[in-house]
C-alpha positions in Angstrom: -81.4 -14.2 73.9 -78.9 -16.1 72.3 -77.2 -15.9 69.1 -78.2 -18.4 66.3 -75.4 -21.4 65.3 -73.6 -20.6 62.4 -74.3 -22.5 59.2 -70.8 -24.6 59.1 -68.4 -24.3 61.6 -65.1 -26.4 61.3 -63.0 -27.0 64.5 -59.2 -28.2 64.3 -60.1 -30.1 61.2 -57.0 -32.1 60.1 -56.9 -34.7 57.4 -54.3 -37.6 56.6 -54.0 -40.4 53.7 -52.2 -42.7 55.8 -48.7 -40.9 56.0 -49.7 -38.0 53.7 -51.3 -35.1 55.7 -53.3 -32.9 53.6 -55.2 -31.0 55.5 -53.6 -29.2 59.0 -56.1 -27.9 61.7 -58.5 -25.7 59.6 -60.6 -23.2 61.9 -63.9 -21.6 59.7 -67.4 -20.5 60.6 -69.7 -20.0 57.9 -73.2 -17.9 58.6 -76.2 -18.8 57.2 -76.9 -17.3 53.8 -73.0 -16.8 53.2 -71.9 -17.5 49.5 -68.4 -18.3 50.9 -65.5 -19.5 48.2 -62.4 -21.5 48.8 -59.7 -21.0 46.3 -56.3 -21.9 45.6 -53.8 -24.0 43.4 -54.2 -27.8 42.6 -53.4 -29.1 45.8 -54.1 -27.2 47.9 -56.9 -28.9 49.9 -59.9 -27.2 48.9 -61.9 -30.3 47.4 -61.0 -32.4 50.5 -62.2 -29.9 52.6 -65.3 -29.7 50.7 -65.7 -33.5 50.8 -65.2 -33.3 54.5 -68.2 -30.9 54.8 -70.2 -33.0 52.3 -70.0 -36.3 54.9 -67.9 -37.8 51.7 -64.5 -38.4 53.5 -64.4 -38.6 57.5 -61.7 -36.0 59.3 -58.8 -37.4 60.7 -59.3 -35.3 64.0 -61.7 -32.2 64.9 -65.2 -31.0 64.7 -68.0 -30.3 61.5 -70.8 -29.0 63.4 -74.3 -28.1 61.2 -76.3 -25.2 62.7 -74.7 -25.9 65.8 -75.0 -30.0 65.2 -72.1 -32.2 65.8 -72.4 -33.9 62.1 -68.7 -36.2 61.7 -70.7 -39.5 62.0 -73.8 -38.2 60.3 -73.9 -40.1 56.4 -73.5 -37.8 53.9 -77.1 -38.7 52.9 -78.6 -37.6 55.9 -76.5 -33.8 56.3 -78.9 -32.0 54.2 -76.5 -30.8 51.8 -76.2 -31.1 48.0 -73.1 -30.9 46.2 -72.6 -30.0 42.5 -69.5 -31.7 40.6 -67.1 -30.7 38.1 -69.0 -33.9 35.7 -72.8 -33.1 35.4 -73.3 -36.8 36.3 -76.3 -36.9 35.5 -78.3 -40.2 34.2 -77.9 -39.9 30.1 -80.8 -42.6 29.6 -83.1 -40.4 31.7 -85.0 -37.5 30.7 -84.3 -34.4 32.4 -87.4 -34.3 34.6 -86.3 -37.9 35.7 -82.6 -36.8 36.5 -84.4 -34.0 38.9 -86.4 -36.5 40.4 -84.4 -39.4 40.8 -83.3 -38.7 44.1 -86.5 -37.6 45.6 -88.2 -40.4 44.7 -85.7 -43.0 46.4 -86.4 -40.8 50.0 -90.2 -42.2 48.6 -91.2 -38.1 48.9 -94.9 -37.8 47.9 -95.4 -37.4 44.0 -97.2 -34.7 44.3 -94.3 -33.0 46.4 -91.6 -34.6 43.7 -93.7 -32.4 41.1 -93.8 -29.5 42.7 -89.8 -29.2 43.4 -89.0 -30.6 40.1 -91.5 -28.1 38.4 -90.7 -24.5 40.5 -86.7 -25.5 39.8 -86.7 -25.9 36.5 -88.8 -22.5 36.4 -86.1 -21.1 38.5 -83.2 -22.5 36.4 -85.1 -21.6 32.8 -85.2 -25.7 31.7 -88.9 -25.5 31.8 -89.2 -26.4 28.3 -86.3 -28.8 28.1 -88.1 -31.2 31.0 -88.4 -34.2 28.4 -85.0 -34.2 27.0 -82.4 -36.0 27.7 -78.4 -35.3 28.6 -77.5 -35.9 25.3 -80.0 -33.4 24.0 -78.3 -30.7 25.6 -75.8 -27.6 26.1 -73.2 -27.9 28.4 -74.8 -24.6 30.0 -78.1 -26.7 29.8 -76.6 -30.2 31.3 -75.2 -27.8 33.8 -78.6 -26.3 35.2 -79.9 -29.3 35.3 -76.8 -30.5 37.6 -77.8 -27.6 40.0 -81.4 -28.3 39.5 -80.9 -31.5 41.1 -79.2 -30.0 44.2 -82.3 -27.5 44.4 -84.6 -29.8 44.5 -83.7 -31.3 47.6 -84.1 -27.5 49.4 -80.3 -28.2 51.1 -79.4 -26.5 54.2 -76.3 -25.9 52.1 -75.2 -25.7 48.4 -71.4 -27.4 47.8 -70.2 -26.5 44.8 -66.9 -28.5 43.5 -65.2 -26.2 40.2 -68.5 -26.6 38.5 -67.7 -24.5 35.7 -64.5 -26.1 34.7 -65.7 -28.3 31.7 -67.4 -24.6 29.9 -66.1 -22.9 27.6 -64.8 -18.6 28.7 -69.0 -17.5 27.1 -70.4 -20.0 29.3 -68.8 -19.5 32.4 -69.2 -16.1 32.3 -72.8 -16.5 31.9 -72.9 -19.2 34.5 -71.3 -16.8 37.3 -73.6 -14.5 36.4 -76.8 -17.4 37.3 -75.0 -18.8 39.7 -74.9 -15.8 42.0 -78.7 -14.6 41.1 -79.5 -18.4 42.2 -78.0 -17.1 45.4 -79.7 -14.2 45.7 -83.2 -15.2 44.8 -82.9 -18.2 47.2 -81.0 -16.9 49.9 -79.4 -20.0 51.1 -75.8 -21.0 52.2 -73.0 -21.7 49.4 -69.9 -23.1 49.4 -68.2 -23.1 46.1 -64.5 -24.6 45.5 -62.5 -22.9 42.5 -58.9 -22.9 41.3 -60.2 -19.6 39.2 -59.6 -16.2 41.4 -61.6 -14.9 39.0 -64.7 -16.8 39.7 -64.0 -16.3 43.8 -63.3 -12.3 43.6 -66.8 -11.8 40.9 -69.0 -14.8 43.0 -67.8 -14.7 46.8 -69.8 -12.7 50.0 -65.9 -14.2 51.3 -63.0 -15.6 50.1 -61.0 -18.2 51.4 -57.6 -18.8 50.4 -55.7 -22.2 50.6 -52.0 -23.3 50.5 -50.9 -26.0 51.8 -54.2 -27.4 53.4 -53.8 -24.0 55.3 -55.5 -21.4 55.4 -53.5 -18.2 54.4 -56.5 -15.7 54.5 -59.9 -14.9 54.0 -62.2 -11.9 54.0 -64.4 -10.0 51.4 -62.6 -9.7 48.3 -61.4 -6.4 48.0 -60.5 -6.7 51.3 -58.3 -9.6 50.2 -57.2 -7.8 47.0 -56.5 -4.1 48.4 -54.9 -5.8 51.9 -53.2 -9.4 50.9 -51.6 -10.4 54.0 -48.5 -12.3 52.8 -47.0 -12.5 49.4 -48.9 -15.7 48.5 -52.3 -14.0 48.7 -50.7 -10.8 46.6 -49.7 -12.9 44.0 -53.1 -15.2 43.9 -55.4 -12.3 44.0 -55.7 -10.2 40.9 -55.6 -10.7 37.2 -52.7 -9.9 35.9 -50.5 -10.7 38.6 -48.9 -8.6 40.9 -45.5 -7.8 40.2 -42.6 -8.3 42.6 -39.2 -6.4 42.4 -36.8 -7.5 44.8 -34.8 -4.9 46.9 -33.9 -4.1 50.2 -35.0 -1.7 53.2 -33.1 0.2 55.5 -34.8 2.4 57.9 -38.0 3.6 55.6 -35.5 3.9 52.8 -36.8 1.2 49.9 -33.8 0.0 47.2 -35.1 -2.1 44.8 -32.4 -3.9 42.4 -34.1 -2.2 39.5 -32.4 1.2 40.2 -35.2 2.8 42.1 -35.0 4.6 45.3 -38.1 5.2 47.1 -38.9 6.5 50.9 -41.9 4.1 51.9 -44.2 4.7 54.7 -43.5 1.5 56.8 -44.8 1.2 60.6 -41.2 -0.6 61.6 -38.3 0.7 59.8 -36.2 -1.9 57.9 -32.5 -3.1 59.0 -31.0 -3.4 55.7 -32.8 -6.9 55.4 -34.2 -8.0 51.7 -37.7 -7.7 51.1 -40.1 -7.4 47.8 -42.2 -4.9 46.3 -45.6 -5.4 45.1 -47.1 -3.6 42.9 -50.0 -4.0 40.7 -50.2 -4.1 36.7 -53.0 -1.3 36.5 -51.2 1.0 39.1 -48.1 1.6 37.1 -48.1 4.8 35.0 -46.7 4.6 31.4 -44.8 7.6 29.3 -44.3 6.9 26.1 -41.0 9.2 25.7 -38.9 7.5 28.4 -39.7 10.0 31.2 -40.6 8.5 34.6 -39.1 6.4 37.3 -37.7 4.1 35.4 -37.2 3.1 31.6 -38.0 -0.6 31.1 -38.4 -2.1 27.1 -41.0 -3.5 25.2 -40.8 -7.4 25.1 -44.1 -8.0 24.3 -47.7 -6.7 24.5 -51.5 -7.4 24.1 -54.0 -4.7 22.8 -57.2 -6.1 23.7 -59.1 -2.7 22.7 -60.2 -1.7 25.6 -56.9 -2.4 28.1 -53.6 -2.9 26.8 -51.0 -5.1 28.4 -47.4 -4.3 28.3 -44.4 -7.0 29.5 -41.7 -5.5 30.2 -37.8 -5.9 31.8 -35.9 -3.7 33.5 -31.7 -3.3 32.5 -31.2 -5.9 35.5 -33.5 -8.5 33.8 -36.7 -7.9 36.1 -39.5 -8.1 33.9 -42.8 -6.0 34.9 -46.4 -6.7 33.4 -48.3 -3.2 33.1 -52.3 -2.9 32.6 -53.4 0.2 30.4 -57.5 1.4 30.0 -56.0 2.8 26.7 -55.0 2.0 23.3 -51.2 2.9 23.1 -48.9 2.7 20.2 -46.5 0.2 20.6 -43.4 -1.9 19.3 -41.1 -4.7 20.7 -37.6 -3.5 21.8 -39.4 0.3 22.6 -38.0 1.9 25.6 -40.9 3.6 27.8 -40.9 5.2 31.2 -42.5 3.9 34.1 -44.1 5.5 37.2 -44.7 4.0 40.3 -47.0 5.6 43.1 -46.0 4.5 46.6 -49.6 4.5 48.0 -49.8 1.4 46.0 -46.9 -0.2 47.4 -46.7 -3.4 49.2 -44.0 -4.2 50.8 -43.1 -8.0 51.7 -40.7 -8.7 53.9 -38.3 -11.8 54.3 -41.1 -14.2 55.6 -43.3 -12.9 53.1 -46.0 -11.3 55.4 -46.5 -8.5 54.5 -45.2 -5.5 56.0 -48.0 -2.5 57.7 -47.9 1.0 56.2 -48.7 3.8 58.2 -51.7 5.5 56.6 
């Protein structure tokens, strides 16, 4: 018995605009019924790569096989894909039923057939009742169903998603990451969705993929990704607030960071006085009020938000540190606090940046 193809598998894929090479020798295999997410700053390749898989742009050099089909020559029209854009794109003299079936009916699909997809979508999507509409009629969240509509009713092998949420305001996105990922579960087929947002990639994602460069720096489930960043990049990418980073050096398992503190860390291979950075995150920093603790950092600014309260801080050597509270705490610019720091929530990032492995 053998095993079944994988949905997407990308083989040495490499990418150049004339001189300019954007995308260097990307290695992926995505299964079938994966909601996989690539993410990363502007620039970082993840649209071309979509574009690749979408048949849109031809690779420069190496391999986009479809369940286990050689596909680089294929037209993007015949790949059994369907991509969603950042712009709805949809036909504004059109009403919305005609926007679903637009592109059904130029593959000259039955009529009957046309109905029926057009019909169990828009039941799926909840536009049922806005089927004789037009664009300019609705929502954004609305305009944007009716986008994704338009990929479902083709029944793609494969959902491409390209930042489709960009144009929404913070409510609808929010809602639309909720839909989007029961639209996964209820249908059960493959997605690929490109986002700048690590928010949207750590709520959405079965995996995460995370660009630099047109490289690949890491990918795995997203805890994975946020409790075990492999390289400084990743630390700093994954995780709202951001990680902080205190510079410092190690000798032996002996941590000195420039802040003043003094710390014996658990590292597999001991340091050789060689400069390296400390990680740590926002909502794993304790906080006393009265100055006792590790350190005593002050006040520059802060956010109560109810709930969570943020805290920016700096240290006497200029360092600033950005702390995440589940509290409500009393606070005032220029106020000295203490600071705790627990060191099984260190990471430790040495002079490449890769991180460093802690015994356990």
């Amino acid at each position: 018995m053998t095993d079944l193809p994988h949905a997407l598998e990308l083989r040495d894929i490499r990418k150049a605009f004339g001189a300019v090479k954007v995308i260097h020798g990307i290695d992926l295999e995505i299964e079938e019924g994966e909601f996989v997410v690539f993410v990363g700053p502007s620039g970082c390749g993840k649209s071309t790569l979509l574009r690749l898989i979408a048949g849109l742009d031809d690779p420069t050099s190496g391999d986009i096989e479809l369940q286990g089909k050689r596909v680089n020559t294929v037209p993007a029209s015949e790949r059994g894909l369907s991509m969603v854009f950042q712009s709805y794109a949809l036909y504004p003299h059109m009403s919305v039923r005609a926007n679903l079936s637009f592109g059904l009916e130029n593959l000259n699909m039955p009529r009957a057939e046309i109905t029926r997809r057009v019909d169990d979508a828009a039941k799926l999507l909840q536009i049922d009742q806005l089927l004789d509409r037009r664009p300019g009629q609705l929502s954004g969240g609305q305009r944007q169903r009716v986008a994704i509509g338009r990929a479902i009713v083709r029944e793609p092998i494969i959902f491409l998603f390209d930042e489709p949420l960009s144009n929404l305001d913070a409510e609808l996105r929010l809602q639309m990451r909720v839909e989007i990922s029961n639209l996964h579960a209820q249908l059960g087929n493959t997605m690929i969705y490109v986002t700048h947002d690590q928010v949207e990639a750590m709520t959405m994602a079965d995996r995460i993929v995370v660009l630099r460069g047109g490289r690949i720096e890491q990918q795995g489930r997203p805890l994975d990704l946020y409790n075990h960043p492999a390289n400084r990049f990743v630390a700093g990418f994954i995780g709202a607030p951001q990680m902080n980073f205190l510079a410092g050096r190690l000798e032996g398992r002996t941590l000195r960071l420039d802040c003043g503190l003094t710390r014996e860390v658990p590292v597999a291979v001991p340091g050789k006085g060689e400069a390296v950075s400390l990680g740590i995150r926002p909502e794993a920093i304790g906080v006393s009020l009265d100055g006792q603790g590790d350190e005593v950092v002050t006040v520059r600014n802060y956010e109560q938000l109810g709930a969570i309260t943020y805290i920016y801080a700096a240290f006497a050597n200029g360092e600033t540190l950005t702390v995440q509270q589940a509290a409500q705490i009393p606070l005032e610019r220029g106020q000295r606090i203490g600071v705790r720091f627990h060191t099984e929530t260190f990471h430790i990032f040495g002079p490449d940046e890769r991180a460093l492995e802690m015994q356990s």
